[in-house]
C-alpha positions as CSV (number, residue, x, y, z in Angstrom):
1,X,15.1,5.2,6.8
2,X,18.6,6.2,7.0
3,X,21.2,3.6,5.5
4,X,24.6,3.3,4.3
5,X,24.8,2.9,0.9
6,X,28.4,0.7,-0.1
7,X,28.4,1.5,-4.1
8,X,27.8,5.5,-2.7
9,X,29.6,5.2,0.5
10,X,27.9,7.4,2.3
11,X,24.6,7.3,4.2
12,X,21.6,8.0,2.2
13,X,18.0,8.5,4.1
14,X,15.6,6.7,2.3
15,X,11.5,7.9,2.0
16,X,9.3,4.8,2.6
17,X,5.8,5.1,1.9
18,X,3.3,2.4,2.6
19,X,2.0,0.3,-0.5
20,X,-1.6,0.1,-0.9
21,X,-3.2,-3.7,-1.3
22,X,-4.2,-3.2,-4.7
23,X,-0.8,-2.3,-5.7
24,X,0.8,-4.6,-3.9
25,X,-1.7,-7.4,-5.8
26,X,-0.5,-5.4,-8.9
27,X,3.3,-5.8,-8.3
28,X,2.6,-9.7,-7.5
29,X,1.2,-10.0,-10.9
30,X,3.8,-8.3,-12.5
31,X,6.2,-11.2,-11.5
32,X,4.2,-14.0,-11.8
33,X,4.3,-15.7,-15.3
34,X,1.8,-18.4,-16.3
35,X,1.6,-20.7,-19.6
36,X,-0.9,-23.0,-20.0
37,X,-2.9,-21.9,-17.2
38,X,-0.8,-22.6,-15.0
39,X,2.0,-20.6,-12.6
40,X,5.2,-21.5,-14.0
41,X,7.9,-19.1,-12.3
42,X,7.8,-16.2,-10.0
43,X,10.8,-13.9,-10.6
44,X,10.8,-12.9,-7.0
45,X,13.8,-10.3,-7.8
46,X,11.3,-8.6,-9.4
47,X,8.8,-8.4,-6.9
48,X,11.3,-6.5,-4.6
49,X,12.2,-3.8,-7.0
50,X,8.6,-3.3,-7.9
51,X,8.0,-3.2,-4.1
52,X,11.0,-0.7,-3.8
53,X,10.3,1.5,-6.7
54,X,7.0,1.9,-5.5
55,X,7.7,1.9,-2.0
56,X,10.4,4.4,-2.2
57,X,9.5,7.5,-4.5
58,X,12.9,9.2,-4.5
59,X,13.7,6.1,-7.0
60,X,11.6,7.8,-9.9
61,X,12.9,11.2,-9.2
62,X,14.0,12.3,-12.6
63,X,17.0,14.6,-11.4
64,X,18.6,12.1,-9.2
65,X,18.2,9.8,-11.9
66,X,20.0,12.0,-14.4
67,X,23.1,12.4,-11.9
68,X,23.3,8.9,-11.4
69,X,23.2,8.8,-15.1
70,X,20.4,6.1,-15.0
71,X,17.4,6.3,-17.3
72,X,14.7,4.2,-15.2
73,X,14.0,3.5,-11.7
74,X,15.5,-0.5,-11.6
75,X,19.0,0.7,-13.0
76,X,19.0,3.5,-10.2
77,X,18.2,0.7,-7.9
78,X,20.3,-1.7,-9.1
79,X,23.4,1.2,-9.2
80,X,22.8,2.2,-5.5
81,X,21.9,-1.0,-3.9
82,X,23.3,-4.4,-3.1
83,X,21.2,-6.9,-4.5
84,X,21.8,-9.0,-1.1
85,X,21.7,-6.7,2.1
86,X,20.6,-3.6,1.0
87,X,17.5,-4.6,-1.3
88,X,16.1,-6.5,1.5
89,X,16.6,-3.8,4.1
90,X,14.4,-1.5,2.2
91,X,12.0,-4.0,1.3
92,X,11.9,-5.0,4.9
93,X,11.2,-1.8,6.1
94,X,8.5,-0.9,3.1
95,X,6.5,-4.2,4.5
96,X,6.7,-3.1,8.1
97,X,4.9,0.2,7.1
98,X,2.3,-1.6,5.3
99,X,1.8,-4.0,8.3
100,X,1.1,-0.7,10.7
101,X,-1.6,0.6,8.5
């Protein structure tokens, strides 16, 4: 998927691979925080960069992450990407693969 990046300014083409159920359950999980038995909040920011990271391998390539001088996947994402636009564009598109499996 081929988008222009704003913090880059320049188009970068973006790897999407499909997101298996289980890991997708995973991710959910991750975000979801319960007390008392009970669902109390859903950080739903997190879901998407979960959904990204895992969604879009080149975001845990160690050498692009050492040139963006970022030591873990989120920061990479969260130096590249618009939290608005851009983060939903990608998460769109990572969802649309899933739905043609």
């Amino acid at each position: 998927h081929k988008m222009f990046v704003t913090k880059v300014g320049e188009v970068l083409d973006f790897e999407i691979q499909a997101i298996n159920a289980e890991k997708a359950t995973e991710i959910q999980q991750k975000a979801i925080k319960i007390e008392n038995g009970n669902v109390s909040d859903i950080d739903v920011y997190k879901t998407k960069v979960l959904t990204i990271m895992e969604g879009c391998p080149m975001f845990k390539d160690k050498a692009l992450r050492e040139h963006f001088k970022c030591p873990t996947p989120k920061e990479l994402i969260n130096k590249l990407l618009l939290k608005g636009e851009q983060i939903v564009r990608l998460l769109r598109c990572t969802i649309c693969l899933n739905i043609k499996i």
